[in-house]
C-alpha positions in Angstrom: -9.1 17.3 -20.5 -11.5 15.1 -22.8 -9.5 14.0 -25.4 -6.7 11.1 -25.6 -3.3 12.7 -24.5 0.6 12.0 -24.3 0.4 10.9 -20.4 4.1 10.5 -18.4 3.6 8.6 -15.5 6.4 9.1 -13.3 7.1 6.4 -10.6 7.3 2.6 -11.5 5.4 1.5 -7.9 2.3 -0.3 -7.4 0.4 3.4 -8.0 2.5 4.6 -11.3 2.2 1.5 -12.7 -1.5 0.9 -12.2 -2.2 4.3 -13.9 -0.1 3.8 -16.7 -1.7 -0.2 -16.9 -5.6 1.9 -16.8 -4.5 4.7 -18.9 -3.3 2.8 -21.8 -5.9 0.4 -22.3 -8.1 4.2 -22.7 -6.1 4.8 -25.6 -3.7 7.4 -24.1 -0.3 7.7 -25.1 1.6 6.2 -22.4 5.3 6.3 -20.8 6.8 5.3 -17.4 9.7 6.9 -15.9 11.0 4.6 -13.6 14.2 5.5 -10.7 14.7 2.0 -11.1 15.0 2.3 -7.0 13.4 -0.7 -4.9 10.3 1.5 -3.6 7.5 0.9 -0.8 5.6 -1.3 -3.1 8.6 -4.1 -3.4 9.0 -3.7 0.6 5.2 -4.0 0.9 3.6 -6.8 2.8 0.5 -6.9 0.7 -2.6 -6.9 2.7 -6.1 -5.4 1.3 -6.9 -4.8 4.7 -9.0 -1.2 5.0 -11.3 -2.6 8.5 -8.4 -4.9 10.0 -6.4 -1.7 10.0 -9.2 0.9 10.5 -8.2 4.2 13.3 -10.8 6.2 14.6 -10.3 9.6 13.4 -10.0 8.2 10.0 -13.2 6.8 8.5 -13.1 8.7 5.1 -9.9 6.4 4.9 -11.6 3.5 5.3 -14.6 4.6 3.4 -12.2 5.1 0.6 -10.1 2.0 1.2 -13.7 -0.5 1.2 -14.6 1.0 -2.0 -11.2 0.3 -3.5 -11.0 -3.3 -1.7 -14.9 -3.9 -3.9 -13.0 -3.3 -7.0 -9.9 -6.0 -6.5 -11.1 -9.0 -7.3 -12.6 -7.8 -10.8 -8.6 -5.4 -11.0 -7.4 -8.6 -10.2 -8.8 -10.7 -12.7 -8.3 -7.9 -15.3 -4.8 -7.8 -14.2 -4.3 -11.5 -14.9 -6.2 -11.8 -18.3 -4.0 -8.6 -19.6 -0.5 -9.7 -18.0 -0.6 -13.3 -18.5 1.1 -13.1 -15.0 -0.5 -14.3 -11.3 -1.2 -12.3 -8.4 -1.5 -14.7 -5.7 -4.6 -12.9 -4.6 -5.7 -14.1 -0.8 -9.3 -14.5 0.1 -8.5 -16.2 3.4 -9.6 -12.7 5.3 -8.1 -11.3 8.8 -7.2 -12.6 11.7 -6.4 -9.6 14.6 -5.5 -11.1 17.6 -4.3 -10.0 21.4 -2.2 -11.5 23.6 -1.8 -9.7 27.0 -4.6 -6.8 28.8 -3.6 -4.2 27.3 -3.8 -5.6 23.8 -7.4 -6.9 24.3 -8.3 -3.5 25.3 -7.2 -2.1 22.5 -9.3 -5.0 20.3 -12.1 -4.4 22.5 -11.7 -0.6 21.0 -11.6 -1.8 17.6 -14.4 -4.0 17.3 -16.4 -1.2 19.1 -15.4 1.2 16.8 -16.0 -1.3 14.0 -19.3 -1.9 15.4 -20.2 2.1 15.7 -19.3 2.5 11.5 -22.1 -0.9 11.1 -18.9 -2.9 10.2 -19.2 -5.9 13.0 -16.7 -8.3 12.9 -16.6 -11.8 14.4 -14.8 -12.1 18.0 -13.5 -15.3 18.5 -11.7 -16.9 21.7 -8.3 -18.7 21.5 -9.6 -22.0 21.4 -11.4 -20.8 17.7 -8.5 -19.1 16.8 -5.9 -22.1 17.2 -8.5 -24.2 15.5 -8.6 -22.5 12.4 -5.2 -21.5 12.8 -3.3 -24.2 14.4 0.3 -22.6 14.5 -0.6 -19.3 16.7 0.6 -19.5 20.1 -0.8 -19.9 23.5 -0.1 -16.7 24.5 -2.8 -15.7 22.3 -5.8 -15.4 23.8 -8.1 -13.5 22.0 -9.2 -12.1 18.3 -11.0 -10.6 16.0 -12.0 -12.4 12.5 -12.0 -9.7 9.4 -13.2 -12.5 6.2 -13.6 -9.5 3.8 -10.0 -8.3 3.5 -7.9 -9.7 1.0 -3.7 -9.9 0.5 -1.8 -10.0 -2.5 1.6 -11.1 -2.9 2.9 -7.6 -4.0 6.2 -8.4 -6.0 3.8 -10.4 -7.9 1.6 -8.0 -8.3 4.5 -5.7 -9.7 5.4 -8.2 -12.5 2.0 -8.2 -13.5 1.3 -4.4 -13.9 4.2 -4.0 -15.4 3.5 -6.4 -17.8 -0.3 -5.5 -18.2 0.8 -1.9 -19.1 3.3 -3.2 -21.7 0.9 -4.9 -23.3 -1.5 -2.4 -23.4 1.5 0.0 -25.4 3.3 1.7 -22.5 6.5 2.6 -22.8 9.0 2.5 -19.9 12.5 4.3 -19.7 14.7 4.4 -16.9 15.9 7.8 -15.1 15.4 10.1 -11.9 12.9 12.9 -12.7 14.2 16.0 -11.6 11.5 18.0 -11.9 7.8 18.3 -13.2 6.1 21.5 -14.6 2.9 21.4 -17.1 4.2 20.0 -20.4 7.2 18.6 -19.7 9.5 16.1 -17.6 12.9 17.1 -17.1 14.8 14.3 -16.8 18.6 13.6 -16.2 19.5 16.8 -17.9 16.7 16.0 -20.9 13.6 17.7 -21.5 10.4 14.9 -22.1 7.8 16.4 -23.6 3.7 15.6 -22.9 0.4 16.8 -22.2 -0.3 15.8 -18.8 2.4 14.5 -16.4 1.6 12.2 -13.6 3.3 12.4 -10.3 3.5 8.9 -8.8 6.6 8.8 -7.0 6.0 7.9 -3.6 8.1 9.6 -0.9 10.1 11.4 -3.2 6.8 12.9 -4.8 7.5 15.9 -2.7 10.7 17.1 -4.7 9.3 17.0 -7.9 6.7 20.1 -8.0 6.8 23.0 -6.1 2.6 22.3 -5.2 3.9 19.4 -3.5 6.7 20.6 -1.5 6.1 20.0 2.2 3.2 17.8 1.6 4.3 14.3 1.6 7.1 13.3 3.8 8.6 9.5 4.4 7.5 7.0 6.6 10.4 4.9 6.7 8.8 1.1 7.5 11.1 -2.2 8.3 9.8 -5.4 6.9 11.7 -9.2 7.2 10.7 -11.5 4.6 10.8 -15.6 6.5 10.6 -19.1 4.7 9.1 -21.6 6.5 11.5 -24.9 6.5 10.4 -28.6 6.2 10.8 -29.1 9.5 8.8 -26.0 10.4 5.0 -25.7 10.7 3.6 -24.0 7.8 2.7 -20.2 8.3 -1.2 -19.2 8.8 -3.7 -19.6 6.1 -4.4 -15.9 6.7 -3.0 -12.7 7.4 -2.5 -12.4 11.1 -1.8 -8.7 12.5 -2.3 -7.2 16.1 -1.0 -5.4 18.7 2.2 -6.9 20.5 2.7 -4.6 24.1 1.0 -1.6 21.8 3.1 -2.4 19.0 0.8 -3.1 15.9 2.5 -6.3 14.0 1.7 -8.1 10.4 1.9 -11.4 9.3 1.0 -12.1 5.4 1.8 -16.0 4.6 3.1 -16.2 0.7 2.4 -19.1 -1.6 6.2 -20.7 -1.5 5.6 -21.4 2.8 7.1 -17.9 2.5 5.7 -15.0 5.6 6.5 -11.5 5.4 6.5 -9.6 8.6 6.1 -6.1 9.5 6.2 -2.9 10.1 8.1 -0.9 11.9 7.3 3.3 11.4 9.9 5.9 11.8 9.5 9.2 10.6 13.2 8.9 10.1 13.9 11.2 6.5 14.9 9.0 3.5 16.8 6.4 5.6 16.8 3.2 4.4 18.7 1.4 7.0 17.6 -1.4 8.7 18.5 -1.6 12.4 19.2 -3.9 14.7 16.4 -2.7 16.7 13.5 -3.1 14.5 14.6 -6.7 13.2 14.8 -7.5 17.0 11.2 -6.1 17.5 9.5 -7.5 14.8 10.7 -11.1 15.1 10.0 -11.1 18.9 6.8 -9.7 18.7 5.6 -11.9 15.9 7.6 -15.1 17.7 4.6 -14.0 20.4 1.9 -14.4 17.7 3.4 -17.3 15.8 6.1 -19.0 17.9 7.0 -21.4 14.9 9.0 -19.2 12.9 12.0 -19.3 15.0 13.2 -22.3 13.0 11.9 -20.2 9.7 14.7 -19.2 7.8 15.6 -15.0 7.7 15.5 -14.6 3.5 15.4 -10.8 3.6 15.8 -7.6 5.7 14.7 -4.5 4.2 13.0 -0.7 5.0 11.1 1.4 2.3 9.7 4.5 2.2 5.3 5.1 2.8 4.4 8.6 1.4 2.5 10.1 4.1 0.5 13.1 4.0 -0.9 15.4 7.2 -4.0 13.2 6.9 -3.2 9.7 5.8 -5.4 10.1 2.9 -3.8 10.2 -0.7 -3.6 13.4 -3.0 -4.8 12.8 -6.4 -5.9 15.1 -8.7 -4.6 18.6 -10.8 -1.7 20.7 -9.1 -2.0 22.9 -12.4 -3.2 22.6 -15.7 -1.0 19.9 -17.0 0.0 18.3 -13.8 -1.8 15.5 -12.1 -0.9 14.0 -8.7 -1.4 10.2 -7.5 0.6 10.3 -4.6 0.4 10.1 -0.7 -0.8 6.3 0.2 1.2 6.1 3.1 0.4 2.2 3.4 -2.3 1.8 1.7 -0.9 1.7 -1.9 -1.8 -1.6 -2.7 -5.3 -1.4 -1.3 -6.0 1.8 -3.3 -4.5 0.9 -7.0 -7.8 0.4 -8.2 -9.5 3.4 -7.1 -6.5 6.0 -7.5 -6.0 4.3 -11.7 -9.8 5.0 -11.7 -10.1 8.5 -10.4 -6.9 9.7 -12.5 -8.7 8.6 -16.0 -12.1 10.4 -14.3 -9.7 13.3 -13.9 -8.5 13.1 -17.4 -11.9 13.3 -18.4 -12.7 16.2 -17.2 -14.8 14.8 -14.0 -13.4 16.2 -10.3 -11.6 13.7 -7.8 -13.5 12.7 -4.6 -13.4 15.7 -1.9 -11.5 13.5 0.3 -8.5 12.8 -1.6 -8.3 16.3 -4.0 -4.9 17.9 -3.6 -6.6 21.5 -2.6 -8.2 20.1 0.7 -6.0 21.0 3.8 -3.6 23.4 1.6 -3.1 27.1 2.0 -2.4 27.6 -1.6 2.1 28.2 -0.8 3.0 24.1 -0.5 1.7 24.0 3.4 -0.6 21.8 4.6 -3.3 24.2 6.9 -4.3 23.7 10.2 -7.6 22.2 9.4 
């Protein structure tokens, strides 16, 4: 599809709303349906972070994820020009840091495997690390410096796509989407007609099309949002993640002396609970990391829900004619916005999605994924 077309996006996260923001500066006909339901992307911690996080077993992930992290700074600016809003983009980098054995093995692992892709990073000992990071603990003893990644302050972020698309002439209505089929969007009982409908809806993508069913489930993640009081130190210049006794840990300072710290997975349905348990985990493993922020003050406790798929790579492109899918992130929505609004106009123009993230990879044509 070629021509300019009637596009419903539905999903108002970071994903939905980058589309509709890309898509209606092409001159497509544009409208958001949006749950109005505090998604992954308000829980997110923000980080641009494709090498800092980077698995073996997952390098077309972080192929995809360093193309996308290229293209932020230039989104960002965009984003900032159209909106009239900030993002609070970071440029500070990566700090991934061990404390005990274990952990160091497991960095040790990382910068190998780093190393083994021609992606060195910097390994710095505690003393460097304190220096250019003065409130990390003694505990820490070792770490790894990552300067390309970036972080963006993600509610931020929000405001500004929202606004970006508004000003570019999307139009946003409130509503659950019950269902999606080519042409139509049927929504609370009403019928929305379009030409192409975009699924962007995050863990609850898999409800709305029957090619989708089975395909994305939700990774249910705790974060705790901190303010650092006067008589606190300041959080870190830079985002500070690592492994805690094998439990991997974020911190991602904010602009207002604010921290967000994260995540705790659970493949745990659509619970949205937060538990004793994972506030408990996060705050002692990051108290290991940054023992300051025991006199931070505890703004906010909250879970959302990553779309995962079998592979950790995101789905975009045609489930049928019609019907386009941008879904799947797990937790790298952020990271990806600029490559996933980029490949879904390519799509509309006729052009294929990347092999790695086209819906018909690792799919035995009845809503499974195979055993590929």
């Amino acid at each position: 599809m070629s021509e300019l077309s009637a596009v419903t996006v539905v999903g108002g996260g970071v994903i939905g709303l980058a589309v509709a923001w890309r898509a209606a500066r092409a001159g497509h006909r544009v409208r958001v349906i949006d749950a109005g339901e505090r998604a992954a992307s308000w829980v997110a911690g923000g980080m641009l972070a494709p090498v800092a996080e980077a698995t073996p077993g997952e390098e077309e992930l972080l192929e995809l994820g360093s193309e996308s992290l290229l293209r932020w700074p230039g989104f960002a600016e965009e984003l900032v020009r159209d909106s009239g809003r900030a993002t609070a983009l970071r440029t500070e980098g990566t700090f991934v840091v061990a404390v005990d054995e274990a952990d160091r093995a497991d960095l040790d692992r990382l910068a190998e495997h780093l190393a083994s892709l021609g992606r060195e990073v910097t390994r710095l000992s505690a003393r460097e690390l304190r220096r250019a990071e003065p409130s990390l603990g003694p505990g820490v003893r070792r770490g790894l410096a990552v300067p390309g990644d970036l972080a963006v302050d993600n509610r931020l972020a929000l405001a500004a796509l929202r606004s970006a698309a508004e000003a570019a002439g999307a139009e946003f209505r409130d509503g659950r989407v019950r269902a999606v089929r080519p042409g139509a969007v049927e929504l609370d009982g009403e019928e929305l007609r379009c030409d192409v409908a975009v699924i962007a809806a995050g863990a609850r993508s898999g409800e709305l099309h029957d090619g989708l069913r089975g395909r994305i489930r939700p990774v249910k993640g705790e974060v705790l949002r901190l303010r650092a009081r006067r008589s606190a130190l300041p959080p870190p210049t830079r985002t500070v993640r690592g492994p805690v006794h094998g439990r991997q840990v974020y911190l991602v300072p904010r602009d207002d002396r604010g921290l967000v710290v994260g995540a705790t997975q659970h493949d745990a349905g659509f619970d949205l609970g937060v538990t004793a348990g994972g506030v408990r985990d996060l705050l002692a493993d990051a108290e290991r990391l940054l023992p300051g922020i025991a006199e931070y003050e505890l703004v906010e406790a909250l879970a959302g829900l990553r779309p995962g798929t079998h592979d950790n790579l995101p789905l975009i492109g045609w489930l049928e004619p019609g019907v386009l899918v941008a879904t799947g992130h797990h937790r790298n929505g952020f990271l990806l916005a600029p490559i996933t609004a980029e490949a879904v106009l390519a799509v509309l123009a006729g052009q294929r999605p990347p092999a790695a993230v086209d819906p018909e990879r690792g799919h035995d044509g009845g809503g499974r994924p195979c055993k590929c």
